[in-house]
C-alpha positions as CSV (number, residue, x, y, z in Angstrom):
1,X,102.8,127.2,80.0
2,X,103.1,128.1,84.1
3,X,99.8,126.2,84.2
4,X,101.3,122.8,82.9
5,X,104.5,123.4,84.3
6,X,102.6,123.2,87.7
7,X,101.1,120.1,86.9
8,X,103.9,118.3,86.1
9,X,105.0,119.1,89.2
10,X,102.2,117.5,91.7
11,X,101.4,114.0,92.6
12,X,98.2,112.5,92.4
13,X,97.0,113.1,95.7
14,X,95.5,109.7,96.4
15,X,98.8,108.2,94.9
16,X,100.6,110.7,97.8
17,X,98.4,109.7,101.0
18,X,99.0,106.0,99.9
19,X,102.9,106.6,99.7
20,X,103.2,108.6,102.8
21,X,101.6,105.8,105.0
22,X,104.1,103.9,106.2
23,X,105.2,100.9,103.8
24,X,102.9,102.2,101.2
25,X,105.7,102.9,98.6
26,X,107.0,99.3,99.4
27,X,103.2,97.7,99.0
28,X,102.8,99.5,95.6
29,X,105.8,98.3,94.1
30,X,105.4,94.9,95.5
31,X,101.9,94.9,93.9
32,X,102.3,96.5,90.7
33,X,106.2,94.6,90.2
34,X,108.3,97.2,90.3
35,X,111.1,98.9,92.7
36,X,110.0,101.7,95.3
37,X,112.3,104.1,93.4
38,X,110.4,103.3,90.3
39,X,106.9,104.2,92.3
40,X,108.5,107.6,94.4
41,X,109.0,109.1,90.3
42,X,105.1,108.5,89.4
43,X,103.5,111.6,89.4
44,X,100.2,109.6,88.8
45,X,99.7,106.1,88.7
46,X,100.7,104.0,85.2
47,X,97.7,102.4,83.4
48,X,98.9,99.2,83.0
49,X,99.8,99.4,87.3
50,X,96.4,100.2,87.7
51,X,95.0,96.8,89.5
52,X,98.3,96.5,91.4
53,X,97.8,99.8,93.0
54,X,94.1,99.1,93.5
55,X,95.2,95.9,95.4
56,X,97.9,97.8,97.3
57,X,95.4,100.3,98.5
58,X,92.7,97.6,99.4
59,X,95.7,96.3,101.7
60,X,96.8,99.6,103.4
61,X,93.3,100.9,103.9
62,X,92.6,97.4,106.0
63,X,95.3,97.8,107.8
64,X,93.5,99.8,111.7
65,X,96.1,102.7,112.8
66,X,97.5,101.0,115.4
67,X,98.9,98.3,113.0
68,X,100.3,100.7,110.5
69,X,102.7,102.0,112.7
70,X,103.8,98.7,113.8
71,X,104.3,97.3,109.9
């Protein structure tokens, strides 16, 4: 019971990283067609978001440090 519990509780941790980056929450709902509160409840991404937040990470990841901060 603890054990699931526990689980419930963390995020993917891909699906975190993306988030924390700044605008990431904001990219992933834009791809996946949903609001940013909608995405900062997902413990794990959705199936049927799966492509979105493929596409959304394609974007950050391109994105050099410098320019992140900027966004």
């Amino acid at each position: 019971m603890l054990k699931r519990l526990k689980d419930l509780s963390m995020r993917d941790k891909l699906l975190e990283e993306v988030i924390s980056r700044r605008g990431g929450g904001k990219m992933i709902a834009k791809a996946c067609g949903v609001s940013q509160s909608a995405v900062s409840q997902w413990k794990k991404v959705p199936k049927k978001h799966a492509i979105g937040f493929s596409n959304a990470v394609a974007q950050i990841l391109q994105k050099p440090p410098t320019q992140e901060a900027r966004s």
